[in-house]
C-alpha positions in Angstrom: -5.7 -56.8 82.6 -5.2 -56.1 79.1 -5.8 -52.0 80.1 -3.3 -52.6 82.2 -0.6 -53.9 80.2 -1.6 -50.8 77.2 -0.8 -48.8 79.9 2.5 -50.2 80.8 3.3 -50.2 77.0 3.0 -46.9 76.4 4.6 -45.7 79.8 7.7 -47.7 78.8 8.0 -46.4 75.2 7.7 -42.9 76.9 10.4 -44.0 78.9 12.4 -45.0 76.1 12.3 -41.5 74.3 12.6 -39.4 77.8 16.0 -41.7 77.8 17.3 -41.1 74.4 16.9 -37.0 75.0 18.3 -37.5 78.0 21.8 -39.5 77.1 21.5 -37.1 73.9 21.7 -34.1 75.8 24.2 -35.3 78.5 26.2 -36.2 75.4 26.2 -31.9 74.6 23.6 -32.2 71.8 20.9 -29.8 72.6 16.9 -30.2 71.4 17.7 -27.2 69.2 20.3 -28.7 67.5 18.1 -31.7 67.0 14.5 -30.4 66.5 15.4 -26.5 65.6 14.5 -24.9 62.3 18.2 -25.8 61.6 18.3 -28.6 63.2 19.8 -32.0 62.2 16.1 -33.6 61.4 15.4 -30.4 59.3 18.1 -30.5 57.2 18.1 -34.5 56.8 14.7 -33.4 55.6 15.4 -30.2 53.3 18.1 -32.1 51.6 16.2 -35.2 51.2 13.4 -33.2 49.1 15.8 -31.1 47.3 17.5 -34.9 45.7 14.1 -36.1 45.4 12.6 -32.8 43.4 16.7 -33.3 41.3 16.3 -36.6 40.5 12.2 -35.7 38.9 13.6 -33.1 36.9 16.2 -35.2 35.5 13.8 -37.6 34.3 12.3 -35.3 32.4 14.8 -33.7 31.0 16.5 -36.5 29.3 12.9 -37.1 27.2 12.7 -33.2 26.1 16.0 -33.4 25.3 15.0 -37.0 23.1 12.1 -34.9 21.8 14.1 -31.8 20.8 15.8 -34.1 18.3 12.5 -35.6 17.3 11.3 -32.1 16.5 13.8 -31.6 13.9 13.6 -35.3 12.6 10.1 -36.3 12.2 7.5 -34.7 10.7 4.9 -35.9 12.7 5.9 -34.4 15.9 3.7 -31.9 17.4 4.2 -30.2 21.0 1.1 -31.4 22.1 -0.5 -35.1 21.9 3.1 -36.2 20.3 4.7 -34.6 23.0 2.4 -35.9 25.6 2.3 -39.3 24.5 6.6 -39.8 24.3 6.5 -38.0 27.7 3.8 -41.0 29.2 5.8 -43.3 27.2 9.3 -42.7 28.4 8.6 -41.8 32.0 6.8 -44.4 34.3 4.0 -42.6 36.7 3.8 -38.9 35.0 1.0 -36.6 35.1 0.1 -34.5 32.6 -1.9 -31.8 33.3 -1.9 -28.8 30.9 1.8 -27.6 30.5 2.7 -29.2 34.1 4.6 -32.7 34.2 4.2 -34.3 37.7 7.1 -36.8 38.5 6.9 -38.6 42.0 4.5 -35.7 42.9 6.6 -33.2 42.2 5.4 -30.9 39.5 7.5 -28.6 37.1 6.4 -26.3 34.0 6.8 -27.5 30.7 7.9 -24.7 27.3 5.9 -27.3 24.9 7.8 -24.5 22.3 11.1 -25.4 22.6 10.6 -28.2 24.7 12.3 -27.3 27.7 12.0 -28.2 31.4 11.0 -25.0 33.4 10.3 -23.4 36.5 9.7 -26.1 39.8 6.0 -25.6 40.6 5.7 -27.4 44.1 4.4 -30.7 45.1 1.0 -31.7 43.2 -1.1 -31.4 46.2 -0.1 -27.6 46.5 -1.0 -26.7 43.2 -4.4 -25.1 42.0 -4.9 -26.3 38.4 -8.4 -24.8 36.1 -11.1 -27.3 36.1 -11.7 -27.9 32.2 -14.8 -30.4 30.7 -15.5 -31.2 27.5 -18.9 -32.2 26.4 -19.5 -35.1 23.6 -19.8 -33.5 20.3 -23.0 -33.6 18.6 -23.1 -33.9 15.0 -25.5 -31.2 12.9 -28.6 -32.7 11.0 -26.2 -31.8 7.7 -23.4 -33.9 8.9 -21.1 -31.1 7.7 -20.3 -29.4 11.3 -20.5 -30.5 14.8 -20.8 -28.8 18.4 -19.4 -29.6 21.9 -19.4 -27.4 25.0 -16.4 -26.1 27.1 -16.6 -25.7 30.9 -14.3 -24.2 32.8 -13.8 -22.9 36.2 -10.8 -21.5 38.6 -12.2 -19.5 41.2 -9.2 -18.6 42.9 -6.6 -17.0 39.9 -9.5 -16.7 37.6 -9.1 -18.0 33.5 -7.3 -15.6 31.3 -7.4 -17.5 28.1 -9.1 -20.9 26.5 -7.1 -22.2 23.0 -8.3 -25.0 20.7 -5.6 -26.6 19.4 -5.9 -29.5 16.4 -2.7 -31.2 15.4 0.0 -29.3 17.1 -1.5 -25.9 15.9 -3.8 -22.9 17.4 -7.1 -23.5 15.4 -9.2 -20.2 17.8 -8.0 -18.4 21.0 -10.6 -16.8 23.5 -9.7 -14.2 25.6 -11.3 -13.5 29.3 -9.7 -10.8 31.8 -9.3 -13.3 34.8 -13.0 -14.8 35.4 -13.3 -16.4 38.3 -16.7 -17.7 37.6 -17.6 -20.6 35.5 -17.7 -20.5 31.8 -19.6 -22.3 29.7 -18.5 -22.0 25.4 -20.5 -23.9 22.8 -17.6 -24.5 19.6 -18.3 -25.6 16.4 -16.2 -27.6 14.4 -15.6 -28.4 11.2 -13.6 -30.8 10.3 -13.0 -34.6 11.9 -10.2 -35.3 14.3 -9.1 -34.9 17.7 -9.6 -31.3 19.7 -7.6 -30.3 22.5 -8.8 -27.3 24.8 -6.6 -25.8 26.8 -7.6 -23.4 29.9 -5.0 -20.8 31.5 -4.7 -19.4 34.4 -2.5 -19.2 36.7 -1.4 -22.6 35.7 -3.1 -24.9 32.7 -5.1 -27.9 31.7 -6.5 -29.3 29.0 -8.9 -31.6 28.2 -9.1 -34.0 24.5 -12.3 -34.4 22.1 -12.5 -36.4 19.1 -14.9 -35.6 16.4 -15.8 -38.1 14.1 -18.4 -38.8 11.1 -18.7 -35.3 9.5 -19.1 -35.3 6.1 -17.3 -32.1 3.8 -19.2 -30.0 1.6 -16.3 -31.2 -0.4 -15.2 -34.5 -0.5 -11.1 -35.1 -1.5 -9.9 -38.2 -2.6 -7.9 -39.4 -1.4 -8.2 -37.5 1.7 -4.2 -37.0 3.1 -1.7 -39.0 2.6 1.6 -39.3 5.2 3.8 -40.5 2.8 6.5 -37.5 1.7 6.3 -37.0 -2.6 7.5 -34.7 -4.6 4.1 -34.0 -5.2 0.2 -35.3 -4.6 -2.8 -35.1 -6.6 -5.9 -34.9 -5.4 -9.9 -35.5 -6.7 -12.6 -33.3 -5.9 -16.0 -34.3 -5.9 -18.7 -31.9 -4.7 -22.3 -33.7 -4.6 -24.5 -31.4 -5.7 -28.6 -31.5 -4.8 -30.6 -29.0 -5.2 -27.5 -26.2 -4.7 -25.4 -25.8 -7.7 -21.8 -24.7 -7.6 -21.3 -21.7 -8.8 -17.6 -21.7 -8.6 -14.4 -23.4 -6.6 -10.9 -22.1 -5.6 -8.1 -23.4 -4.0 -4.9 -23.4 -2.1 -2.5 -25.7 -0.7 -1.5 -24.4 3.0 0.7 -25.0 6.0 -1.8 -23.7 8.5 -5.4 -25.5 9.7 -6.6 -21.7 10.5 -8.7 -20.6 8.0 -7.3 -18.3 5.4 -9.6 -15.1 4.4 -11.8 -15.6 1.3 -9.5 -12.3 -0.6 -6.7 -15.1 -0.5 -8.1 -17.9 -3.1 -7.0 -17.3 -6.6 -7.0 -20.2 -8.3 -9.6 -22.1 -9.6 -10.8 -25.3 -10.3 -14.2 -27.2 -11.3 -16.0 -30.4 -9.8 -14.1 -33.2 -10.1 -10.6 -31.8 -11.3 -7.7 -33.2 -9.8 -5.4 -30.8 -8.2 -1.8 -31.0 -7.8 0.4 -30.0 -5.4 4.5 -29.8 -5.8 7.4 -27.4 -5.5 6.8 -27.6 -1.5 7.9 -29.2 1.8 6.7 -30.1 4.6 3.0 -30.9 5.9 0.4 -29.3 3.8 -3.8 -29.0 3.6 -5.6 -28.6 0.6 -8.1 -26.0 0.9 -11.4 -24.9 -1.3 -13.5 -22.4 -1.2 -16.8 -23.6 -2.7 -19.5 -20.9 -3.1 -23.2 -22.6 -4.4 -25.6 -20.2 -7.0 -27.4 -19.2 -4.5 -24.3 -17.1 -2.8 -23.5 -19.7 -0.2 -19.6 -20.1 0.9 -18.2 -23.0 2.4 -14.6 -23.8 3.3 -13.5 -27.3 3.7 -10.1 -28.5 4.3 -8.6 -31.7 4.0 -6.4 -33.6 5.4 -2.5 -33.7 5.8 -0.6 -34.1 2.4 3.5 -34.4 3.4 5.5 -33.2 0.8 9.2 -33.6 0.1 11.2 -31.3 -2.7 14.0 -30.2 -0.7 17.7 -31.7 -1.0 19.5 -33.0 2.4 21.7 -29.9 4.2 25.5 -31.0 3.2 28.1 -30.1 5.3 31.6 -30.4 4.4 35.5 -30.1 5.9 38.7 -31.2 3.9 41.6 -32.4 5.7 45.4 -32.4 3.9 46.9 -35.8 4.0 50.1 -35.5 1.9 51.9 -32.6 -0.5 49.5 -34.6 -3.0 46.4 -35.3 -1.2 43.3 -34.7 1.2 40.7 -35.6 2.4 36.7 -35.0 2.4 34.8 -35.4 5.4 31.4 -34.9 4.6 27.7 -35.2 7.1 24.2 -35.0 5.4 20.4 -35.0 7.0 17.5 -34.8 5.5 14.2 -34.3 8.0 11.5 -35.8 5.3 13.9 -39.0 3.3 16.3 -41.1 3.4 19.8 -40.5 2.3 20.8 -42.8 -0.9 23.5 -41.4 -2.4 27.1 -39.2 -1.8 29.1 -38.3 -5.1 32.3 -36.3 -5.3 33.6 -33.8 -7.8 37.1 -32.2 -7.8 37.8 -29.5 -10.6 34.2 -30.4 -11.9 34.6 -34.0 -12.8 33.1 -36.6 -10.9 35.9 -38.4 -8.7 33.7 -40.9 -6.6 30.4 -42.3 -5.7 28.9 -43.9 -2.8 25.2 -45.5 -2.8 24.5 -45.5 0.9 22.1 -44.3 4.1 24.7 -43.4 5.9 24.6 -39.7 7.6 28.1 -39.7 7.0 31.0 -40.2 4.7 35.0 -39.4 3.6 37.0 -39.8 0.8 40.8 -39.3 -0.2 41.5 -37.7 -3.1 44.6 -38.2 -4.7 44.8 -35.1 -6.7 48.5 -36.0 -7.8 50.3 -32.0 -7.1 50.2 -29.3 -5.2 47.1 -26.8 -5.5 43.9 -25.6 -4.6 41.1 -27.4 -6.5 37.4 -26.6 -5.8 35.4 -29.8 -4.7 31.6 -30.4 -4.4 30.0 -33.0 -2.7 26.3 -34.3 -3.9 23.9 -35.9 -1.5 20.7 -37.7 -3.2 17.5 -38.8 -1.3 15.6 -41.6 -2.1 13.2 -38.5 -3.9 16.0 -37.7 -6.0 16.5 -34.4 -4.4 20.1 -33.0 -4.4 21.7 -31.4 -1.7 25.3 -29.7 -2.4 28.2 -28.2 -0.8 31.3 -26.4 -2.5 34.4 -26.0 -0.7 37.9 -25.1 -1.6 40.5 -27.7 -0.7 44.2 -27.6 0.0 47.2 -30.2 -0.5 49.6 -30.5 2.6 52.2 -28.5 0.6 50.1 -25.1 1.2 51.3 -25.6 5.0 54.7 -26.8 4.1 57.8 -25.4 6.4 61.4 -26.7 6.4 60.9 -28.3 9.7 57.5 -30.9 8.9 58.8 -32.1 5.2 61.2 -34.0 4.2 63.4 -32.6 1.2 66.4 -32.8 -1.0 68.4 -30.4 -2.3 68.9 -31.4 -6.1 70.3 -27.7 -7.6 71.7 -24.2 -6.3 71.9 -21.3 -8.7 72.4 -17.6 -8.1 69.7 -15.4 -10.2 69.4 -12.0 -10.0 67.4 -9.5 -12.2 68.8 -6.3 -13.7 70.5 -4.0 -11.5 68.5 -5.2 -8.2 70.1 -7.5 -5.6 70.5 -11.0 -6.9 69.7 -14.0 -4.5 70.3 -17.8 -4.5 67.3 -20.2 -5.9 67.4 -23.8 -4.4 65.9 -26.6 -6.1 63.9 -28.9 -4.0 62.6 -32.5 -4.4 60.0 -33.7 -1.3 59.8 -37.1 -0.3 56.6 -37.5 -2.2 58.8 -37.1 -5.4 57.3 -33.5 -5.7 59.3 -31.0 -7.4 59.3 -27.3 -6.6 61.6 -23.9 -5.8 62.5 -21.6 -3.4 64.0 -18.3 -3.3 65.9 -17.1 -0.5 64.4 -13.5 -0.6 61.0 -15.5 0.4 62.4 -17.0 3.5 
């Protein structure tokens, strides 16, 4: 019974679609037109994807273009984990694998450089990412290095290139001419913190390892600092056994790569405090220690932010009156906050704001007709100075009959030796400024 009513079930909904071809066509719309390669299904479809893979994109531009403005503004951005974690943050359900961002499946390359959306790479399924593992990292019996082992694998495009990246920089690069085979690379590294590999090929991905518990040849105290100063000082200690030191150099760079061993110059002894200053931005201390025995070792600290740059000052002047203008003036500072505008006209200071505003005007009432030079002063809360000189103008400097209101108070004729004499008027403005005009100059 129940066999038979399936049957009946599935003969009537058979029915049904036989029937809505049939009134389809007898209404002049033929199964090409509905089922064709440019048919009204396809299309439905085709445009359907082509919103969907729109509206993916779009989401991910609006946060690179929120990180763009981040790169310029805080100094802790870096195009990888920073970049990955704002990315996870301010898009729900994304996929990060290498430099692809996967939104509702739909995957698109990533310019980490910039950053900047790029090319549309196809629906996640479709795509043939390099298989990347990193082992857990084994600390050495000296504590002062420690290994882990990459793997990687793409057997189709084959791998052109592994990086290891610390921190938003290139620490080593390994080149390969399209392997297709696996690969197996033991690293060593030196110093604590998080490593990212990343694996290319015809696409990328990346995989994250941190290494902890590694004690420096060198130990800094203290050991980075985020906080942006005009300058830091730091302790060395070196804890010597049976090595000596035999000597120690250093240099303050912006760079985690190693710098060649030619390239230290100055020098220092066990425990002498160093100091770094007359810089900006993120800096590593870095010493070259070399033991009686000959023995080098390079050990880097961690991130010291410095500050000793003013904020960039941009300045415009607007004329009010025949007697006054005005100063419109922006300031940014990447590193500190904005504390103070002052103004100057002919060298004497006219005005002064204490504020962490980004912007601010003033009106000087100068009192006559001229050109005085101005310069606007921008403080940070560092006391650096940022500055801008500009040369202003009164209204009067764009003055025509026909835009100011005047008076003629005197007409006289004047003429000098035997040349053509011409009439000089005498004007007053409605500002109560005096001035003259010759006729020759109209």
């Amino acid at each position: 019974m129940k066999k038979r009513m399936k049957a009946k079930e599935g003969i009537t909904l058979i029915a049904l679609v036989v029937t809505v071809v049939v009134l389809l066509v007898l209404a002049g719309v033929s199964i090409t037109v509905l089922f064709g390669d440019h048919g009204i299904f396809k299309t439905t479809e085709k445009a359907t994807k082509e919103f969907q893979i729109a509206h993916a994109r779009e989401k991910i531009e609006v946060t690179l273009g929120h990180a763009q403005i981040l790169k310029h503004t805080d100094g802790k951005y870096n195009q990888n984990n920073y970049l990955n974690d704002l990315m996870k943050k301010e898009i729900s359900n994304i996929k990060i694998k290498g430099d692809a961002a996967i939104v509702d499946n739909y995957a698109f390359n990533i310019d980490r450089s910039v950053p900047k959306i790029g090319e549309y790479l196809g629906k996640e399924e479709e795509l043939i990412f390099p298989e990347v593992l990193i082992s857990e990292p084994i600390l050495e019996a000296d504590y002062r290095t420690a290994k882990f082992t990459i793997t990687a694998k793409e057997e189709k495009n084959g791998i052109s290139k592994i990086e290891i990246w610390q921190q938003g920089q290139i620490i080593d690069t390994f080149e390969y001419s399209n392997v297709k085979t696996k690969i197996e690379k033991e690293y060593t590294a030196k110093r604590n913190g998080i490593y990212t590999v990343k694996v290319h090929s015809k696409l990328t991905n990346s995989d994250s390892k941190e290494v902890q518990g590694l004690v420096m040849a060198v130990e800094f105290s203290p050991n980075g600092n985020e906080t942006y100063k005009k300058e830091h000082q730091v302790k060395i200690m070196v804890k010597e056994d049976v090595e000596k030191v035999k000597s120690l150099k250093y240099q303050w760079t912006k760079e985690l790569t190693q710098p060649n061993e030619n390239t230290f110059i100055k020098e220092c002894t066990n425990n002498s405090v160093i100091t770094g200053n007359e810089i900006t931005g993120t800096y590593y201390l870095w010493i070259l220690l070399e033991t009686e025995s000959n023995k080098k070792n390079l050990c880097c600290s961690e991130a010291f932010n410095f500050d000793n740059e003013g904020p960039q000052v941009k300045v415009n002047s607007n004329p009010e009156t025949e007697t006054s203008f005005t100063l419109e003036t922006s300031a940014t500072d990447k590193y500190s906050k904005i504390v103070k505008y002052e103004f100057f006209v002919d060298g004497k200071s006219v005005k002064e704001y204490n504020t962490n505003e980004e912007s601010k005007s003033f009106t000087v009432e100068y009192g006559k007709m001229g050109e005085p030079e101005c310069e606007v002063k921008v403080t940070d809360e560092l006391g650096n100075v940022g500055t801008n000189l500009i040369k202003c103008r009164t209204q009067l400097h764009f003055w025509n009959k026909s835009n100011i209101k005047t008076k003629t108070v005197k007409e006289e004729r004047v003429s000098i030796g035997l040349g053509p004499s011409y009439d000089r008027l005498h004007y007053i403005t409605s500002s109560n400024v005096y001035f003259e005009q010759d006729t020759r100059a109209l």
